[in-house]
C-alpha distance (Angstrom), angle and dihedral (degrees) to the residues before:
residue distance angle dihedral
X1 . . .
X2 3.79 . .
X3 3.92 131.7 .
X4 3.67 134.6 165.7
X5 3.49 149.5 -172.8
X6 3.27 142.5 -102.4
X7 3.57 140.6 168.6
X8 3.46 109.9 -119.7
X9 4.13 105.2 152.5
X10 3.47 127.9 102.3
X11 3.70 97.7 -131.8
X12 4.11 89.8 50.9
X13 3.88 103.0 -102.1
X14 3.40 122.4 138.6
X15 3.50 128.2 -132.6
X16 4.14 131.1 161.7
X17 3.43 133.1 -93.6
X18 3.73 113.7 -157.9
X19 3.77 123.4 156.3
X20 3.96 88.9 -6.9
X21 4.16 87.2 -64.6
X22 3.45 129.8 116.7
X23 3.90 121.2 -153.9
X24 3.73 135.8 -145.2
X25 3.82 133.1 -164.5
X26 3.74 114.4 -83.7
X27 3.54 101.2 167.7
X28 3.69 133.0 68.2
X29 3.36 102.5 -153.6
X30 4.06 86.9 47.5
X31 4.09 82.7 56.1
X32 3.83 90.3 52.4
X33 3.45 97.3 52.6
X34 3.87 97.8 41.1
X35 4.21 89.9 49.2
X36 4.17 80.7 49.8
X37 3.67 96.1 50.7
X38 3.80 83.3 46.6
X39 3.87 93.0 73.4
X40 3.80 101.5 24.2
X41 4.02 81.4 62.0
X42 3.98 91.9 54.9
X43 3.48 93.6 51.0
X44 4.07 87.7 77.1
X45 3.48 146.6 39.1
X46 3.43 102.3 -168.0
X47 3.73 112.9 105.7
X48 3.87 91.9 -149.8
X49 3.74 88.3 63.6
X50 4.00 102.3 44.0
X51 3.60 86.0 52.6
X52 4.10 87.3 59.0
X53 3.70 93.5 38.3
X54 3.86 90.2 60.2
X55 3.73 97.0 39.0
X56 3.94 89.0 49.9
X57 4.24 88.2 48.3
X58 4.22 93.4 45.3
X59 3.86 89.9 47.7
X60 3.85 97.6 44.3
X61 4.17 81.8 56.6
X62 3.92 94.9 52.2
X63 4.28 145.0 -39.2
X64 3.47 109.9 -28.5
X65 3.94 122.4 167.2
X66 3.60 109.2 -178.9
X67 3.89 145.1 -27.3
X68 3.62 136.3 -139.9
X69 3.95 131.0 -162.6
X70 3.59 127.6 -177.0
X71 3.68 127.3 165.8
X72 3.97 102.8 177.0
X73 3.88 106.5 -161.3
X74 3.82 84.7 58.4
X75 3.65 98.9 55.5
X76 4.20 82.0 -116.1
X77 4.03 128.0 158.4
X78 3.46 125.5 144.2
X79 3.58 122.0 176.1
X80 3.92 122.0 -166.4
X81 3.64 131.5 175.5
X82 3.76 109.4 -17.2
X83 3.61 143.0 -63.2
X84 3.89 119.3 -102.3
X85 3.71 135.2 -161.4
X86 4.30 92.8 -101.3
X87 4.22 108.0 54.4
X88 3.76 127.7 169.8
X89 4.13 113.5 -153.7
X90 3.46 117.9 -161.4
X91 4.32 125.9 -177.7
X92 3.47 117.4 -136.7
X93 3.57 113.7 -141.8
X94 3.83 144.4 144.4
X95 3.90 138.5 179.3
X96 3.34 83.1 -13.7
X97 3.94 106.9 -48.3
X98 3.55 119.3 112.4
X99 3.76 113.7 -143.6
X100 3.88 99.7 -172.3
X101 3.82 148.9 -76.8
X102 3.34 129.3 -82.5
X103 3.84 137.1 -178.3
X104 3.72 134.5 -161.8
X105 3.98 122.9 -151.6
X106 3.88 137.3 -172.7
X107 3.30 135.7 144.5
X108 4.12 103.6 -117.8
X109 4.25 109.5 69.7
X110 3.40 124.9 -94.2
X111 4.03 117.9 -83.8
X112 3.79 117.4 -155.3
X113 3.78 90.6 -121.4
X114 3.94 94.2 50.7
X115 3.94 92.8 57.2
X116 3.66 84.3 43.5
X117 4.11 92.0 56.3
X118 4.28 83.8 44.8
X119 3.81 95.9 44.9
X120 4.27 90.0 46.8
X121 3.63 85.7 58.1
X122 3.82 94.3 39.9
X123 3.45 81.6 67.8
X124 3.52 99.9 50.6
X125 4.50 85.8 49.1
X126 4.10 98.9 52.8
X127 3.90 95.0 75.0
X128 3.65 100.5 36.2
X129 3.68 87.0 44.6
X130 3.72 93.3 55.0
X131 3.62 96.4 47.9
X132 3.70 91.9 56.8
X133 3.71 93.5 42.2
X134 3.63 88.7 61.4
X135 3.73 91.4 50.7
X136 3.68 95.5 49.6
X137 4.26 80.1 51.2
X138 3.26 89.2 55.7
X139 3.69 94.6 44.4
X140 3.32 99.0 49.8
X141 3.52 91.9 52.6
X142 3.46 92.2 52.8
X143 3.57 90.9 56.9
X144 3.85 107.0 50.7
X145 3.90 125.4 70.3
X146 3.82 116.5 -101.9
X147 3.79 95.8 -140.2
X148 3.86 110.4 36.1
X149 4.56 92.3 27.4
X150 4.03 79.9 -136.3
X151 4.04 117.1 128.0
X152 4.10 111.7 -83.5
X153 3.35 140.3 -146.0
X154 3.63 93.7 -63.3
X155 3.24 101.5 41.6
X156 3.41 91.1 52.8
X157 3.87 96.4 57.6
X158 4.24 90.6 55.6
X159 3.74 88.2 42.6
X160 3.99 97.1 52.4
X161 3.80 86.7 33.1
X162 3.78 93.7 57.6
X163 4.41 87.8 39.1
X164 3.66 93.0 57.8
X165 3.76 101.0 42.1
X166 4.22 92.2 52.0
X167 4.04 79.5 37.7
X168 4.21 87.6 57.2
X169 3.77 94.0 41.3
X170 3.93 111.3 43.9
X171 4.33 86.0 33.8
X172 4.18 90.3 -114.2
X173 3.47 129.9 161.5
X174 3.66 124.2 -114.1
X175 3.94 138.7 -168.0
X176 3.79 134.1 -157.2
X177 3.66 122.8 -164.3
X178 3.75 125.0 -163.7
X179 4.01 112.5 -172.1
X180 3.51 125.5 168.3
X181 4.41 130.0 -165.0
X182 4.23 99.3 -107.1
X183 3.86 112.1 -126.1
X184 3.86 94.1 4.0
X185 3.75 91.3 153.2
X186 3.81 82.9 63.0
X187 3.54 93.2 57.0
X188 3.70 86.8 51.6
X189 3.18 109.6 46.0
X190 4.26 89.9 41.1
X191 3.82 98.5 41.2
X192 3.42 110.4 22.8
X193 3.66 138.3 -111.3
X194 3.35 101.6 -73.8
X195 3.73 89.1 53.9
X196 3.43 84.0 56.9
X197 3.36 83.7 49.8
X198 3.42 92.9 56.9
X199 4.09 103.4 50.7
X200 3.70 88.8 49.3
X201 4.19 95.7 59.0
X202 4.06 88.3 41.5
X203 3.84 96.2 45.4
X204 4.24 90.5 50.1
X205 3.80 87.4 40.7
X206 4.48 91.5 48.2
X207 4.06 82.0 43.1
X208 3.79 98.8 53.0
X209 3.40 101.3 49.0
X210 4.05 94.3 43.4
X211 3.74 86.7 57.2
X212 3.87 135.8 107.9
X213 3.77 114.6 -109.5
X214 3.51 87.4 -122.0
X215 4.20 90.6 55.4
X216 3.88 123.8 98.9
X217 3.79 123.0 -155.6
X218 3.23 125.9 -165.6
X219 4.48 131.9 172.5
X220 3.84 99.1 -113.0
X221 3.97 91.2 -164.5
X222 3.96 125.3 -65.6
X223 3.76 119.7 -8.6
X224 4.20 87.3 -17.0
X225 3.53 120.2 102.1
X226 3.67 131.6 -176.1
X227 3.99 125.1 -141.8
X228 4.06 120.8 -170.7
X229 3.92 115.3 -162.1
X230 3.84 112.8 -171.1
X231 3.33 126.0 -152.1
X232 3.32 99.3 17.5
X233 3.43 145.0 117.4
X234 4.26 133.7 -128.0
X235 3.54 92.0 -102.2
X236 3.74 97.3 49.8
X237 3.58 91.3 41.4
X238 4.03 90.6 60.5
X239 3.45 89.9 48.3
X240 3.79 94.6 55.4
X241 3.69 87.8 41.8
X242 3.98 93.8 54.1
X243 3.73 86.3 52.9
X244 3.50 90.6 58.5
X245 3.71 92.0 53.8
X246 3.54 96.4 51.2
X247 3.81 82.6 50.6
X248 3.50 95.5 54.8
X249 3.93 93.5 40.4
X250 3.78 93.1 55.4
X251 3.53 103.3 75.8
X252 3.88 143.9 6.1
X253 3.80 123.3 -77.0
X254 3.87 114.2 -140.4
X255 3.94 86.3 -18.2
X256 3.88 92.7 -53.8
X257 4.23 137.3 100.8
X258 3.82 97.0 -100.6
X259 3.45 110.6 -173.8
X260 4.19 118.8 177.0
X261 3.87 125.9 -162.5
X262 4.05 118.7 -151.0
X263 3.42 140.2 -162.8
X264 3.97 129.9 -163.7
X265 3.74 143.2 -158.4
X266 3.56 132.8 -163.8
X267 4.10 108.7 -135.2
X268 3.92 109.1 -119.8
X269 3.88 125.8 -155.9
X270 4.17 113.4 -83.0
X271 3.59 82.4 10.2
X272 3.76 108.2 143.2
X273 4.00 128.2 -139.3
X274 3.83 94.8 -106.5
X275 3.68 89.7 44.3
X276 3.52 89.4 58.2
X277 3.18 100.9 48.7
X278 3.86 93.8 46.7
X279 3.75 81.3 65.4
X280 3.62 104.1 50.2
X281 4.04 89.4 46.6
X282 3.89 91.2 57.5
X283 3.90 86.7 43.6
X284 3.97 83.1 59.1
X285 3.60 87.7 39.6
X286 3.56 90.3 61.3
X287 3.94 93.8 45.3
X288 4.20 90.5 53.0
X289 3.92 82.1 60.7
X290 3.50 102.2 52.1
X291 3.44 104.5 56.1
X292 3.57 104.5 -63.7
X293 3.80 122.0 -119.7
X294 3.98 96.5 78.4
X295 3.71 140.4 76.9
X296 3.65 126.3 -101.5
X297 4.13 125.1 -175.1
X298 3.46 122.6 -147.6
């Protein structure tokens, strides 16, 4: 079964078209719950948590199983509960925009007044969900580097942030690699600045795609980059980092011998973040002074 919505009204409200019918409240306690949903939904911009807030609101009013929201251009799933054998999908959309998918499950069939109670709050959803879609845009694009597309220096600090405290509580191992583009000055200073340019988009590109699922990177500042490998251990971490090399080694970057030198650093209970990156920089430190071109752990 799949609906969506569109807005259709002249003074910008949206209602549903299912069928070729449109449906009004006929319930107050349906009303009540839709004008609460209203403000619990304003209270956050965090998709995450609308989601919840309108699963929470459509379950309080009858059977509910599970929930599912995707919104693909934003990278978005969120699974809650679980997935039954009689779903509803509806497509969020208005003026054009589409803010997402989202599917309802239980195990009883679908009565006409129970999609009614879901499509009332629907309603209520669309423009709080748009709102914080275009903060999370904006987030997000706060958070990634304009020239390589890798995480920056922001993103970075949430991401190793959020590592170390799962890290602290579920007793995991964790990995930070600092690496850094040998002689990049040269490459400056002999090819110009968009060269420069150049070997910095291809190295993050060769990088990414020669990483673990599991692996973050992220544009430190510069030529410096900064890799975080969860769950895993010094060893493993040099391993992954040799790799790399190798990967780096075996072919010309932006038509030139780029060659990268990288440092690591095993995370350490009640470490913090900048403590942990203090040690991976003096691991790569140690590698600039020893020939460049090879990994060192610290």
């Amino acid at each position: 079964m799949e609906q969506s919505f569109s807005n259709t009204d002249s003074n910008n409200e949206l209602r549903l078209i299912r069928g070729g019918l449109s449906f009004e409240p006929g319930h107050n306690n349906l009303l009540d719950l839709a004008n609460q949903i209203t403000i619990s939904l304003q209270t956050t911009l965090v998709v995450d948590k609308q989601i919840k807030l309108s699963f929470d609101a459509i379950r309080s009013f009858f059977e509910l199983d599970g929930m599912h929201y995707q919104h693909e251009a934003e990278h978005l799933r969120i699974r809650i509960g679980r997935m039954s054998k009689h779903s509803c999908k509806y497509q969020l959309s208005s003026q054009g925009e589409d803010y997402g998918q989202i599917t309802f499950a239980r195990a009883k069939r679908w009565a006409e007044e129970d999609l009614l109670a879901i499509e009332k709050i629907l309603e209520r959803l669309v423009w709080p969900l748009r709102n914080a879609l275009s903060y999370q845009k904006a987030m997000n694009h706060a958070m990634f580097d304009h020239l390589t597309g890798v995480g920056n220096r922001l993103a970075l600090e949430t991401h190793l942030e959020r590592e170390i405290s799962f890290a602290e509580r579920y007793k995991t191992d964790l990995t930070l690699v600092m690496l850094d583009v040998d002689h990049f000055k040269r490459v400056n200073d002999l090819h110009g600045h968009d060269k420069g340019d150049e070997v910095l988009i291809e190295l993050a590109q060769r990088l990414d795609s020669s990483l673990r699922r599991t692996d973050a990177l992220f544009r430190f500042g510069g030529e410096e980059f900064t890799l975080i490998m969860p769950r895993t251990q010094i060893a493993s971490g040099r391993f992954v980092a040799e790799r790399l090399l190798r990967t780096i080694n075996s072919q010309p970057i932006a038509g030139l011998p780029i060659t990268i030198s990288m440092g690591l650093s095993q995370w350490h209970s009640q470490q913090s973040p900048r403590e942990l990156l203090r040690c991976a920089d003096s691991a790569l430190y140690d590698a600039k002074h020893h020939g460049r071109n090879c990994v060192r752990a610290g």
